[in-house]
N, CA and C atoms as a LAMMPS dump frame, in Angstrom:
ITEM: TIMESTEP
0
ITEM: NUMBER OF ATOMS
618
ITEM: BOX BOUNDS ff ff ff
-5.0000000000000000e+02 5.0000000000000000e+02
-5.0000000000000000e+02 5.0000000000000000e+02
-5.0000000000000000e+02 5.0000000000000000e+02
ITEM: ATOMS id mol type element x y z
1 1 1 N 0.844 -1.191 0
2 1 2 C 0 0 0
3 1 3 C 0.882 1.245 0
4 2 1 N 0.425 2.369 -0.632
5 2 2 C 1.291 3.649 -0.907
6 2 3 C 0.64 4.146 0.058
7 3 1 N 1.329 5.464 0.726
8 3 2 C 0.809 5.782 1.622
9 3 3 C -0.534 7.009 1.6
10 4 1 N -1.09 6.934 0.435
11 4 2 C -2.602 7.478 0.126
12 4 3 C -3.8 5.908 0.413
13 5 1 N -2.854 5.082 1.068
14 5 2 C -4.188 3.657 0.913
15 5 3 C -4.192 2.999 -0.245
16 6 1 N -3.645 3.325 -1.247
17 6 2 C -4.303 2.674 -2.287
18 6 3 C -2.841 1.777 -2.85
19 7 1 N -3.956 0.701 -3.512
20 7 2 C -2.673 -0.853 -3.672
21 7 3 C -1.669 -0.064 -5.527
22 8 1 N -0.579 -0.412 -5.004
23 8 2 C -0.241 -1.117 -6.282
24 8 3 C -0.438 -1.881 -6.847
25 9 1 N -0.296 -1.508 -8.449
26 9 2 C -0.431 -2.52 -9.223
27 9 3 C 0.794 -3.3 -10.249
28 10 1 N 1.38 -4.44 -10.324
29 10 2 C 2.552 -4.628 -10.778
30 10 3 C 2.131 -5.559 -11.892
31 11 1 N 2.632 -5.063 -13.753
32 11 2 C 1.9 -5.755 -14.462
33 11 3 C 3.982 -6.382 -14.943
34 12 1 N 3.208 -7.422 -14.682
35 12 2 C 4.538 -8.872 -15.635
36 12 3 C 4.316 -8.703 -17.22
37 13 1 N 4.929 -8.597 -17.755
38 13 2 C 5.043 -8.17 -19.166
39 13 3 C 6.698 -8.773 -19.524
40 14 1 N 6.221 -9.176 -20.983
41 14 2 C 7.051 -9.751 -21.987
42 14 3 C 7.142 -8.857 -23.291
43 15 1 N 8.161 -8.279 -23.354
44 15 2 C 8.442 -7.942 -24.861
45 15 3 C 9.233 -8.61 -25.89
46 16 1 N 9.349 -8.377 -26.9
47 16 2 C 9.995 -8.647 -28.399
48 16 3 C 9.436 -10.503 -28.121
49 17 1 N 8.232 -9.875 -28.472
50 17 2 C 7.503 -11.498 -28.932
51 17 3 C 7.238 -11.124 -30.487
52 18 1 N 7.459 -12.244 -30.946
53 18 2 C 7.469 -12.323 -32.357
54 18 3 C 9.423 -11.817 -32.84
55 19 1 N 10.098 -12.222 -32.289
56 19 2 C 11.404 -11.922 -32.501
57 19 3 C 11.982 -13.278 -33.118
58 20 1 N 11.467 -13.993 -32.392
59 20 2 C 11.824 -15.581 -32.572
60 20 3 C 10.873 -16.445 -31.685
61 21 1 N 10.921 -18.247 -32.579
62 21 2 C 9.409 -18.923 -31.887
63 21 3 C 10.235 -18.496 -30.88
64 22 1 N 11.154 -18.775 -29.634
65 22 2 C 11.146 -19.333 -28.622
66 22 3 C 10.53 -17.751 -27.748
67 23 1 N 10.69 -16.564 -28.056
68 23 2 C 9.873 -15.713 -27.224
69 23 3 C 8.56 -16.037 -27.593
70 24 1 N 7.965 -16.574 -29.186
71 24 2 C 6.233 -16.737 -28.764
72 24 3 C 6.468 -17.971 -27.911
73 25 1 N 6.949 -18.996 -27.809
74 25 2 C 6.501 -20.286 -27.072
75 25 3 C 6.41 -19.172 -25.784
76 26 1 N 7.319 -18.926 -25.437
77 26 2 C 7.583 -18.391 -23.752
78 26 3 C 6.268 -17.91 -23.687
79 27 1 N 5.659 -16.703 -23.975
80 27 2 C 4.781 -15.767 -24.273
81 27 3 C 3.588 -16.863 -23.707
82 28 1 N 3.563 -17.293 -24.76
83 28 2 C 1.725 -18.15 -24.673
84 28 3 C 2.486 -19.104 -23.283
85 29 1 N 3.265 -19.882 -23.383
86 29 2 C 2.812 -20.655 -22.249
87 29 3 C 2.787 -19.781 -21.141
88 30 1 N 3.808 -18.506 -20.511
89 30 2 C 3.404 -18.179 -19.043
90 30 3 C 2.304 -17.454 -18.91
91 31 1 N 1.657 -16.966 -19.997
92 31 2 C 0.161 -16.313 -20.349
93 31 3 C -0.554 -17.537 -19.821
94 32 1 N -0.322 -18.471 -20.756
95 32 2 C -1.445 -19.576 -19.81
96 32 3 C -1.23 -19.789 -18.459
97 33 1 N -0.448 -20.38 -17.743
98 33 2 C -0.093 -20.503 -16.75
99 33 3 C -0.057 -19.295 -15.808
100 34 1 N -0.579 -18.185 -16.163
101 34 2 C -1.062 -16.98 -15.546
102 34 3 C 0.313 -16.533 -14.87
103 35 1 N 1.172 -16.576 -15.285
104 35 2 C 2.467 -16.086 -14.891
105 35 3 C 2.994 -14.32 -15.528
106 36 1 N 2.213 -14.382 -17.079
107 36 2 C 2.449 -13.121 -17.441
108 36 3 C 1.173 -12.413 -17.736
109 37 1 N 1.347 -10.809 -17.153
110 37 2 C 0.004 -10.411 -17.273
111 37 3 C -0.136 -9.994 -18.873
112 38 1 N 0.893 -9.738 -19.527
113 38 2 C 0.558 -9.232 -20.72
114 38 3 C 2.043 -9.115 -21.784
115 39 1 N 2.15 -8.915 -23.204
116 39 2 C 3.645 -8.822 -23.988
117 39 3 C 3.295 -7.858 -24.962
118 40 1 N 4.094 -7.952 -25.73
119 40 2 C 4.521 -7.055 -26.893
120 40 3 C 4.63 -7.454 -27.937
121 41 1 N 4.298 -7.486 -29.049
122 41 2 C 4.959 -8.081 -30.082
123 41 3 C 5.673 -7.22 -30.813
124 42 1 N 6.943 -7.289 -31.997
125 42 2 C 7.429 -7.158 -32.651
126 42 3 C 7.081 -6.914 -33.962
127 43 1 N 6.393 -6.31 -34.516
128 43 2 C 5.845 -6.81 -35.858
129 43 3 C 7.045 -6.945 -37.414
130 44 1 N 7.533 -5.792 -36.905
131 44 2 C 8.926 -6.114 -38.706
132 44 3 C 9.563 -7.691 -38.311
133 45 1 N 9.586 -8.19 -37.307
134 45 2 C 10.328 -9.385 -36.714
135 45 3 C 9.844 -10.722 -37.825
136 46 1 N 10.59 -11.568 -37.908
137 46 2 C 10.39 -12.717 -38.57
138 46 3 C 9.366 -13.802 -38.315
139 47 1 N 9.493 -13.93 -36.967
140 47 2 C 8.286 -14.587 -35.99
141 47 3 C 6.958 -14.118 -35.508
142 48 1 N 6.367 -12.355 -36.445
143 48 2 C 5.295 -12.145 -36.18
144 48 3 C 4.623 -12.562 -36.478
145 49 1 N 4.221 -13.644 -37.917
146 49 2 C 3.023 -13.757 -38.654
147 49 3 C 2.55 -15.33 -37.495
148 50 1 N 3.573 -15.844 -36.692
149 50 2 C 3.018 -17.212 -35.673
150 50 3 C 2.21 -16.408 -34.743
151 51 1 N 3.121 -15.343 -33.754
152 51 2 C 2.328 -15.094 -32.914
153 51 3 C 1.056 -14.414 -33.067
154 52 1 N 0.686 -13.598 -34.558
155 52 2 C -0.589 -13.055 -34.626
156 52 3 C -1.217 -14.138 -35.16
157 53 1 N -1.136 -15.454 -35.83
158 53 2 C -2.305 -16.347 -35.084
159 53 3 C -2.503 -16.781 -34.504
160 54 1 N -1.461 -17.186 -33.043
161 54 2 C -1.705 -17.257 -31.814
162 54 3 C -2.634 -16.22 -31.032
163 55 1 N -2.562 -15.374 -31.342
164 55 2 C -3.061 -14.238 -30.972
165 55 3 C -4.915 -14.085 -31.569
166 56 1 N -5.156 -14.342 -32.58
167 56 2 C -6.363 -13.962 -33.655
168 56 3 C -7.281 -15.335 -32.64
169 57 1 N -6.583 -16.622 -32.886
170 57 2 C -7.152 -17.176 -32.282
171 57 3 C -7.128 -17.635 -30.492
172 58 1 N -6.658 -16.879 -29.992
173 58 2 C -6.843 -16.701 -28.431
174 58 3 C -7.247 -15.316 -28.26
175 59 1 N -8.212 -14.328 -28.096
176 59 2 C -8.993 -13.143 -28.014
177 59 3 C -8.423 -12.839 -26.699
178 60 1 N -8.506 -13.582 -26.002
179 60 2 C -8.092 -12.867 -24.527
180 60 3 C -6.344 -12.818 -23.974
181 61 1 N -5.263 -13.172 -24.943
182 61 2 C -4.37 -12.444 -24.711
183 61 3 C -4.01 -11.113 -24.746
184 62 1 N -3.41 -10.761 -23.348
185 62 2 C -3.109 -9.279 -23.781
186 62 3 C -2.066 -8.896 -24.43
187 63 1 N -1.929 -8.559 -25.724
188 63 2 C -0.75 -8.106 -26.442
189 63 3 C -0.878 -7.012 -26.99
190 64 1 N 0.362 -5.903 -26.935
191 64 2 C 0.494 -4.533 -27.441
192 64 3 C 1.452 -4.75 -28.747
193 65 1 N 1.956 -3.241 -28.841
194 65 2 C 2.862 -3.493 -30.394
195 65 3 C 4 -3.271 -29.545
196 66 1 N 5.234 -3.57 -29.799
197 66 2 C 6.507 -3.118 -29.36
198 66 3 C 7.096 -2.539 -30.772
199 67 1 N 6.602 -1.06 -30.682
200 67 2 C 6.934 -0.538 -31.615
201 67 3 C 8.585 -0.223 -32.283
202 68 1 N 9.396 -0.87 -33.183
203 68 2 C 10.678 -1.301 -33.283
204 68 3 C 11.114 -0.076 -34.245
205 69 1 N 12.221 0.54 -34.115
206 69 2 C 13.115 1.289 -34.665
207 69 3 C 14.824 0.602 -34.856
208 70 1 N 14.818 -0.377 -33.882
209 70 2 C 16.056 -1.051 -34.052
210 70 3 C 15.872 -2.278 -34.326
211 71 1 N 17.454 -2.781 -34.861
212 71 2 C 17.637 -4.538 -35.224
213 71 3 C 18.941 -4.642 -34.655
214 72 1 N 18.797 -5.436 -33.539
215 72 2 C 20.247 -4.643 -32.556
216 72 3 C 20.999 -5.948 -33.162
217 73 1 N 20.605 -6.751 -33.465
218 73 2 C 21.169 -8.29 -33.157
219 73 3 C 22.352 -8.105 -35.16
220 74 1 N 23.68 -9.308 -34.147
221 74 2 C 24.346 -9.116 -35.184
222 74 3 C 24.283 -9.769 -36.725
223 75 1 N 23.425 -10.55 -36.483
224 75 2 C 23.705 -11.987 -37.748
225 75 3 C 22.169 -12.004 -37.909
226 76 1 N 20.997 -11.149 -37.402
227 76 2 C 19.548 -11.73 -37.441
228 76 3 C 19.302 -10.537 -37.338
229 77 1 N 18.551 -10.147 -38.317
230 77 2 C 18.012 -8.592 -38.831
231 77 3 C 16.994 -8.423 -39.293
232 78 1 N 16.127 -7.342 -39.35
233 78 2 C 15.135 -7.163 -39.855
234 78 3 C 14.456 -5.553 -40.432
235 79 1 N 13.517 -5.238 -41.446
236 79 2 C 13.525 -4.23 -41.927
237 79 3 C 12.62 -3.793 -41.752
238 80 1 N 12.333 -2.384 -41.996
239 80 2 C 11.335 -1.524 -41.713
240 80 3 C 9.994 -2.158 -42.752
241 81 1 N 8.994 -2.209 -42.236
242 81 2 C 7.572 -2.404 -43.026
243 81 3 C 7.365 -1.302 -44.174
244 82 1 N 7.736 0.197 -43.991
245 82 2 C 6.961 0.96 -45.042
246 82 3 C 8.22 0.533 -46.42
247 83 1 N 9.793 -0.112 -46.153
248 83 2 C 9.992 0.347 -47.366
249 83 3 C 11.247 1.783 -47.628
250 84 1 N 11.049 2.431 -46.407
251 84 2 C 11.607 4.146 -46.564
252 84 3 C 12.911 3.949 -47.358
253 85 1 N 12.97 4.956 -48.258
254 85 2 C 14.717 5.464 -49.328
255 85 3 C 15.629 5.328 -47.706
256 86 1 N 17.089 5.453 -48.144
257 86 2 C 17.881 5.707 -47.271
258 86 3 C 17.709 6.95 -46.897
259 87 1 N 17.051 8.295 -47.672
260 87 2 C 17.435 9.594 -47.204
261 87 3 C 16.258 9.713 -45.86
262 88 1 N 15.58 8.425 -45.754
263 88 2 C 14.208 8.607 -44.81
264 88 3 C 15.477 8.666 -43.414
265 89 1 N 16.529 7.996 -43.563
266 89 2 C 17.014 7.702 -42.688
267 89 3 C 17.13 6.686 -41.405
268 90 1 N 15.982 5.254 -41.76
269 90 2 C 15.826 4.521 -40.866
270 90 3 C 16.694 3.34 -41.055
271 91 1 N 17.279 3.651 -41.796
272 91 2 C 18.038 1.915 -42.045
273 91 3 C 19.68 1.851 -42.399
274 92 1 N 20.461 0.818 -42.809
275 92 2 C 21.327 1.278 -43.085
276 92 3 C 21.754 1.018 -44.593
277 93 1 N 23.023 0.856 -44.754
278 93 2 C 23.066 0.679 -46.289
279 93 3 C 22.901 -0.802 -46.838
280 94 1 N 22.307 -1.834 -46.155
281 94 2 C 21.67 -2.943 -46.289
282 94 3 C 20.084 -3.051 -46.73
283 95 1 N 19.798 -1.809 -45.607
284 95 2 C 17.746 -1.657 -45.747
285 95 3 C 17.732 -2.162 -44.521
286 96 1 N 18.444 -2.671 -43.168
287 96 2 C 18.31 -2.894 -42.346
288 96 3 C 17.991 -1.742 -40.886
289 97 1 N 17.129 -2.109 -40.093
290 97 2 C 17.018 -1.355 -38.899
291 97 3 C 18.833 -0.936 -38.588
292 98 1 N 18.538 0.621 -38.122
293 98 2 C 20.09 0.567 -37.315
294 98 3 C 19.789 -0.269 -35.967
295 99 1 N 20.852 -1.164 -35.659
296 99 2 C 21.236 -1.81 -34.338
297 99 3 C 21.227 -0.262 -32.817
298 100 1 N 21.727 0.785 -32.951
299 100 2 C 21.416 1.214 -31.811
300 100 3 C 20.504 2.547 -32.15
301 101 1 N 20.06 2.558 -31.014
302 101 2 C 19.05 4.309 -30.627
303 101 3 C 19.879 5.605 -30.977
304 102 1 N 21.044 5.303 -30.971
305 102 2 C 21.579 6.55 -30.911
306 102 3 C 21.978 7.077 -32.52
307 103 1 N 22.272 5.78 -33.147
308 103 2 C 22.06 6.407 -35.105
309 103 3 C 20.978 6.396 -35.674
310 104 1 N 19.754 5.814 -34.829
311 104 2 C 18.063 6.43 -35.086
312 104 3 C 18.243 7.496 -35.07
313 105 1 N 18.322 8.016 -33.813
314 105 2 C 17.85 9.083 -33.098
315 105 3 C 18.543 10.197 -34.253
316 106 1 N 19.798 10.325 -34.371
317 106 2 C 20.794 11.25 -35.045
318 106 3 C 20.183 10.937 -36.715
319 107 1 N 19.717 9.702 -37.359
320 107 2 C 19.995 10.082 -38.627
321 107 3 C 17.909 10.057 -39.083
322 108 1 N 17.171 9.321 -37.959
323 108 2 C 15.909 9.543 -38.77
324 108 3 C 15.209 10.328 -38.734
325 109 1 N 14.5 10.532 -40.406
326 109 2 C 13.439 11.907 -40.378
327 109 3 C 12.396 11.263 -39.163
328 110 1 N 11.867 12.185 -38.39
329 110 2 C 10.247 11.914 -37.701
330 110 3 C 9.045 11.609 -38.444
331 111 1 N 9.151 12.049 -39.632
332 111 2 C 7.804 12.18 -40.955
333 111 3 C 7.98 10.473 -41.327
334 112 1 N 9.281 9.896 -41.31
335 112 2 C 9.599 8.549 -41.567
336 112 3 C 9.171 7.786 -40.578
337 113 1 N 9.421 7.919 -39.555
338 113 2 C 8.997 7.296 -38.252
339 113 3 C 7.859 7.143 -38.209
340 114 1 N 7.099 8.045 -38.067
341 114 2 C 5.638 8.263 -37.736
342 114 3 C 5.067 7.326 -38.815
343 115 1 N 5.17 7.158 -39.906
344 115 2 C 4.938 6.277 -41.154
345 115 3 C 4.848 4.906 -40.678
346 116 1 N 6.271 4.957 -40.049
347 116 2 C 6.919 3.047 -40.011
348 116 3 C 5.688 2.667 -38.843
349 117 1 N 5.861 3.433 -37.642
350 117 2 C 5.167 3.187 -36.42
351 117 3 C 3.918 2.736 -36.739
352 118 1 N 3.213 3.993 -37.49
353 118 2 C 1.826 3.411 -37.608
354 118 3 C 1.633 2.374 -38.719
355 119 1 N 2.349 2.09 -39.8
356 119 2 C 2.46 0.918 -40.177
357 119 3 C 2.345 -0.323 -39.457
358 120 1 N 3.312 -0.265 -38.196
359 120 2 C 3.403 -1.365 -37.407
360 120 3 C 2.147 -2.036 -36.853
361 121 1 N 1.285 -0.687 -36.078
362 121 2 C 0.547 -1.05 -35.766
363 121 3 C -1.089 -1.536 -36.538
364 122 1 N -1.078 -0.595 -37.652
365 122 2 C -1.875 -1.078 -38.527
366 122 3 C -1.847 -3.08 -38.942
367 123 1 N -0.998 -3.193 -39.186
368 123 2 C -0.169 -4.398 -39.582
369 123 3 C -0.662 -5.597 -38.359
370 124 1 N -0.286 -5.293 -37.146
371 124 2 C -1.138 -5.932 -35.962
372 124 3 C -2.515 -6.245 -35.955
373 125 1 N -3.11 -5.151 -36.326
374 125 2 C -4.634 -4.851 -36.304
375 125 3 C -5.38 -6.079 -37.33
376 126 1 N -4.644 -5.954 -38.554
377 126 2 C -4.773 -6.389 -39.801
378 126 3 C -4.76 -7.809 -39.476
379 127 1 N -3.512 -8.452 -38.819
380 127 2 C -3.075 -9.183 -38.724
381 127 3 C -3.928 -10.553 -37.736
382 128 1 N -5.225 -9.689 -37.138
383 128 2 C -6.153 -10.23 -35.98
384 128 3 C -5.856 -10.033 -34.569
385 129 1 N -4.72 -9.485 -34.356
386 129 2 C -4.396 -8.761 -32.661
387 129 3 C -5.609 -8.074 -32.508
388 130 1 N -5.941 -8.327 -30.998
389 130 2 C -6.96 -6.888 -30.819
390 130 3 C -5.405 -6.132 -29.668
391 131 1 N -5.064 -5.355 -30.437
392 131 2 C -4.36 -4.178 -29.422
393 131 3 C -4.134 -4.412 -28.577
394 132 1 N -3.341 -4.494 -27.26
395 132 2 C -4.117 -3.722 -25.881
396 132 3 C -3.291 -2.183 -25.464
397 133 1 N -2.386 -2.007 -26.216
398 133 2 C -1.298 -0.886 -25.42
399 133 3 C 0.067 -0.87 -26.431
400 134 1 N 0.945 0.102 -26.143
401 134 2 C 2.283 0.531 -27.456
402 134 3 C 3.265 0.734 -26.409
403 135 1 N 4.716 0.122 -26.655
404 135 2 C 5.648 0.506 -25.86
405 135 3 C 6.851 0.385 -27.098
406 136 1 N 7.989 0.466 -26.306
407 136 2 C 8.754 0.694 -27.525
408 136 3 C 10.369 0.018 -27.11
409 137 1 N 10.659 -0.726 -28.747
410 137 2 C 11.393 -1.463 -28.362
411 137 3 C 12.902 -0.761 -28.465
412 138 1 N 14.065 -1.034 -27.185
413 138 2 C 15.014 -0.27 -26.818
414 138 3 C 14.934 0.716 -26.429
415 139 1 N 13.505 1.481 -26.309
416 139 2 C 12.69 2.75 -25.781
417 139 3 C 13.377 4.009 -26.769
418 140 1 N 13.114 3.475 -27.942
419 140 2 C 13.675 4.14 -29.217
420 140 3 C 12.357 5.321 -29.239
421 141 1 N 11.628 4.967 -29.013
422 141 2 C 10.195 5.95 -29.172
423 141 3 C 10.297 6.754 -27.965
424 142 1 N 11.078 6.366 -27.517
425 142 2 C 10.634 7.514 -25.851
426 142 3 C 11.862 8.554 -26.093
427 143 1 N 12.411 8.459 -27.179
428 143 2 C 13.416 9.819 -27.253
429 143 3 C 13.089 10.582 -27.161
430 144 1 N 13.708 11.661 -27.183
431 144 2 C 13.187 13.699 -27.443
432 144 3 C 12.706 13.398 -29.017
433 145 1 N 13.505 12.542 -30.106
434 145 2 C 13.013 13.474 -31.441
435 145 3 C 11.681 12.609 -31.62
436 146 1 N 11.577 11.557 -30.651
437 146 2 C 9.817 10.893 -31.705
438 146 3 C 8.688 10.808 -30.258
439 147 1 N 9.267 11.257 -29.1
440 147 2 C 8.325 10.427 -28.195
441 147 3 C 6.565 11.244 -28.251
442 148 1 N 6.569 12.587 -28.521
443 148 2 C 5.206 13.121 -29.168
444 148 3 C 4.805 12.298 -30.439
445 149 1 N 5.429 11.723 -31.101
446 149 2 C 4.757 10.871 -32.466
447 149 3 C 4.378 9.531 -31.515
448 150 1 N 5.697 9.039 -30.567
449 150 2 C 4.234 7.829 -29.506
450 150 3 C 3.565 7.736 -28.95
451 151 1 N 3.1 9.482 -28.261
452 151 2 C 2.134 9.53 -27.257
453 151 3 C 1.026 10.523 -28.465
454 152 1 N 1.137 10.925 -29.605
455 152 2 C 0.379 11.3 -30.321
456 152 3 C -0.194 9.603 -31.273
457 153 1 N 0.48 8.477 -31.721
458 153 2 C -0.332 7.464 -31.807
459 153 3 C -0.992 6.991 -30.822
460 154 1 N -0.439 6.745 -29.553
461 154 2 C -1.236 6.249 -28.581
462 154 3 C -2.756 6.958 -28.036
463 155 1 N -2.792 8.454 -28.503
464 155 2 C -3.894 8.978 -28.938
465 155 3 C -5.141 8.503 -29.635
466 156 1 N -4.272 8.525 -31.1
467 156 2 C -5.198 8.767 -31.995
468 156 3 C -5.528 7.045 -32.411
469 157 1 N -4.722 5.701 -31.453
470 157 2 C -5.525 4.092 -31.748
471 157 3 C -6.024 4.328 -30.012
472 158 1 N -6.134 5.538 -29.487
473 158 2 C -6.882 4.741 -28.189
474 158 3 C -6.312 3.627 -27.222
475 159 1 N -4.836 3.672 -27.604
476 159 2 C -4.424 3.065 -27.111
477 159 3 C -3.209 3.671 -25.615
478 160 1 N -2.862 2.932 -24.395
479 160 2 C -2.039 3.156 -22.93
480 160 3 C -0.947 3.178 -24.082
481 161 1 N -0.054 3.633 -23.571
482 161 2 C 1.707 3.824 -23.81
483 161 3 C 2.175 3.69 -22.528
484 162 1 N 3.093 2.943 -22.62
485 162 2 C 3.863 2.522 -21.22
486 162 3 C 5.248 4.045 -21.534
487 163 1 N 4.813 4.701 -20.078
488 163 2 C 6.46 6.084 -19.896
489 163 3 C 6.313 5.814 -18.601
490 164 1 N 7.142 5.9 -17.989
491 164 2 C 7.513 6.246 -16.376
492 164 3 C 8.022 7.691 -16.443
493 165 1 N 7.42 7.759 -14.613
494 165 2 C 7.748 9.256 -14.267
495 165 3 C 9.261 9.663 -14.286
496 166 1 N 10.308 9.011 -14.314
497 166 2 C 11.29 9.731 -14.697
498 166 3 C 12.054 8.79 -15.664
499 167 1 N 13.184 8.986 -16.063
500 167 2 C 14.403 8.434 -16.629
501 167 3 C 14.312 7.441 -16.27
502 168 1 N 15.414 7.347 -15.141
503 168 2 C 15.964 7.221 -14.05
504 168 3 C 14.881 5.352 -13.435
505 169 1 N 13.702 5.987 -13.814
506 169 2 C 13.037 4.637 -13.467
507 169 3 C 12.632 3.408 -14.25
508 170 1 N 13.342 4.173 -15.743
509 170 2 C 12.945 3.369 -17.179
510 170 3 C 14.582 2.539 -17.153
511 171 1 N 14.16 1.234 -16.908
512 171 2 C 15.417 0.341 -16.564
513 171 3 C 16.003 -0.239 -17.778
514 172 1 N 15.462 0.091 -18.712
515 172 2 C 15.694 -0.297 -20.31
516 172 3 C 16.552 0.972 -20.919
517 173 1 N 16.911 1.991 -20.071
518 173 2 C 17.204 3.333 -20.318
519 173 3 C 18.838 3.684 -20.84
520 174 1 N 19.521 2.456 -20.608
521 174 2 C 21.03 2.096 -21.407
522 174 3 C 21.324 2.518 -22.509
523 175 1 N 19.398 2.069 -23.111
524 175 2 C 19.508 2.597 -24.544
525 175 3 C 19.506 4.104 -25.139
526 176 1 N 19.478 4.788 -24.136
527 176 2 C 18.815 6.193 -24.473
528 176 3 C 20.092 7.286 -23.886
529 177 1 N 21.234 6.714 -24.225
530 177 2 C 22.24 7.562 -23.73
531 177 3 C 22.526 9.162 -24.331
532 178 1 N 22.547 9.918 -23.36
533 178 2 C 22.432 11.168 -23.69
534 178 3 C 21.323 12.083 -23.69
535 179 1 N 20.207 11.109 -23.696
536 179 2 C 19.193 11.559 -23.385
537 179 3 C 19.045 12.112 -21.881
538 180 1 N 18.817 13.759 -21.959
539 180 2 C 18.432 14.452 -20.3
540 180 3 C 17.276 13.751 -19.508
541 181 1 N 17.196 14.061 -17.88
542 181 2 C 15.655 13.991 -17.458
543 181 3 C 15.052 15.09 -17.825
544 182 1 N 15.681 16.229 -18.477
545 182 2 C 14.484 17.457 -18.281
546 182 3 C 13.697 17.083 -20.172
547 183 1 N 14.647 16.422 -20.948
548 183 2 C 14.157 16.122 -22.098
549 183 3 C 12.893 15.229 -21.835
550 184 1 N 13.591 14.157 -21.129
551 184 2 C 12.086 13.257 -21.12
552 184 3 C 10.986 13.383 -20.26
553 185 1 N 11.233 14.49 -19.302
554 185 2 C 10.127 15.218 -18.727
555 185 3 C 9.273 15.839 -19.75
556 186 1 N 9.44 16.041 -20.583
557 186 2 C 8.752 16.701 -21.873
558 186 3 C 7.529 15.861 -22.312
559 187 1 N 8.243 14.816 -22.597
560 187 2 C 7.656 13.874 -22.837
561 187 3 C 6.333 13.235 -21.898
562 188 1 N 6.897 13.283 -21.008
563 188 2 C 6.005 12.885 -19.155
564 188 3 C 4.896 13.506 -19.554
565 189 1 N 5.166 15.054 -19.561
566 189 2 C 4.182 15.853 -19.215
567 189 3 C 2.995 16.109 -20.477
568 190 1 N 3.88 15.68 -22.166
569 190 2 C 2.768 15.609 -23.24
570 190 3 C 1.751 14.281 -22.898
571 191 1 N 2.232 13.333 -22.12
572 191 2 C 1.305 11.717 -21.877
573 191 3 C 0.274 12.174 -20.286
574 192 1 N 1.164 13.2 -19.925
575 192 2 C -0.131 13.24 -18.914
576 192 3 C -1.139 14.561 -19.28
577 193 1 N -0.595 15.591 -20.268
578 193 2 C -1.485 16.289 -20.643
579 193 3 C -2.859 15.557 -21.87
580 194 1 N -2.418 14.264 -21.911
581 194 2 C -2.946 13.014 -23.135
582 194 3 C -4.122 12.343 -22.505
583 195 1 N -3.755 12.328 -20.575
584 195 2 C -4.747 11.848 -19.88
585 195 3 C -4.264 9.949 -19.668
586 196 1 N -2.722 9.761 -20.407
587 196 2 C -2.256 8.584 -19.666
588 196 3 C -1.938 8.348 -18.539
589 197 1 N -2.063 7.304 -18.035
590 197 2 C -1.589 6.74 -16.842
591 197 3 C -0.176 6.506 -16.783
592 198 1 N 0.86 7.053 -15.643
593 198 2 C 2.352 7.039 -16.035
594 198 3 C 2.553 5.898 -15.013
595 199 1 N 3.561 5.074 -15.906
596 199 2 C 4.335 4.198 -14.409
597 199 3 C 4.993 4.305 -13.574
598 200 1 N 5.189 3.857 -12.196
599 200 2 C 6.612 4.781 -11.09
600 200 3 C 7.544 4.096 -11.98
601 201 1 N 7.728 2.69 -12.713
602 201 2 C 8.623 2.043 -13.005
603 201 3 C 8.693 0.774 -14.109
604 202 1 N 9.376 0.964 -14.563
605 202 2 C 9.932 -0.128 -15.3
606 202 3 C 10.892 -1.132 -15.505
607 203 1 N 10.883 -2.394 -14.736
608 203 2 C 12.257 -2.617 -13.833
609 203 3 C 12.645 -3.932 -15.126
610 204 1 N 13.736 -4.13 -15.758
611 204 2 C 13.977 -4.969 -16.948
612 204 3 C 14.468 -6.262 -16.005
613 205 1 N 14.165 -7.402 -16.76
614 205 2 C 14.959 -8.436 -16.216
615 205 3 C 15.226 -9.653 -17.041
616 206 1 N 16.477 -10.39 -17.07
617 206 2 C 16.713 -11.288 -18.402
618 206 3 C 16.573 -12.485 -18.032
């Protein structure tokens, strides 16, 4: 109990499902076994088209998009859905996701982003997911240059966006080097002027 009385709530969550089977196996079985309250999927990932019929045909999993800007991995890659020229800036000279946040962040247009993102999630929709929520994978979306394009989709599908109240409490936050707290206070304050619910925390674990 916080000290206003009222309980916390601690949601178990799985991301980068649809990365590979063995995150959907994981996924569905601790979902069944009521171990996870809810995941993410991946959609540019290789292993999305299993888990969205895992998904189409189980209605009551909760799965969001883990909206992807990166392909961190060295030998197993994957590409953006819309397609973008190199001058869009999301990929590299392969057509591949950049591997870190920080040559997103520096080389992609936002007009590109905003494209890929809602692609992604369209693509889910399409795909028989019913939604439940958008977070973002390597917390590439929670930067200064796109995190109004994730709390402006999470708008306009009606959909929660997972931000915590500070930095500092986003434990996935390795990825976001250089990034200020007063930058991503910016951010805080466009998701609560949005009428989201913010988390104290986001605690990662492997």
């Amino acid at each position: 109990m916080n000290a206003a009385g009222s309980s916390k709530r601690i949601v178990l969550h799985e991301d980068d499902v649809g990365m590979c089977h063995g995150a959907n196996s994981a996924f569905l079985e601790l979902s069944g076994l009521g171990v996870c309250s809810s995941g993410a999927v991946m959609v540019p990932c290789p292993w999305f088209l299993e888990m969205a019929e895992s998904a189409a045909a189980n209605p009551g999993l909760d799965l969001g998009v883990h909206l992807t800007l990166n392909s961190e991995k060295q030998h197993y890659k994957w590409r953006p859905l819309t397609a973008p020229s190199r001058a869009a800036g999301l990929t590299d000279e392969f057509g591949f996701l950049w591997p870190d946040v920080a040559t997103t962040r520096r080389k992609a247009v936002p007009q590109a982003v905003e494209a890929e993102l809602r692609a992604q999630i369209d693509t889910a929709y399409r795909a028989g997911i019913d939604v439940t929520h958008l977070d973002a994978h390597m917390g590439a979306a929670l930067s200064p240059e796109f995190c109004n394009i994730y709390i402006k989709l999470g708008l306009e599908y009606q959909l929660p966006v997972l931000l915590t109240k500070t930095l500092s409490a986003y434990s996935p936050n390795d990825n976001l080097v250089g990034v200020t707290e007063e930058a991503f206070q910016r951010g805080v304050a466009l998701a609560r002027a949005g009428g989201f619910a913010i988390f104290d925390a986001a605690i990662q674990t492997t």
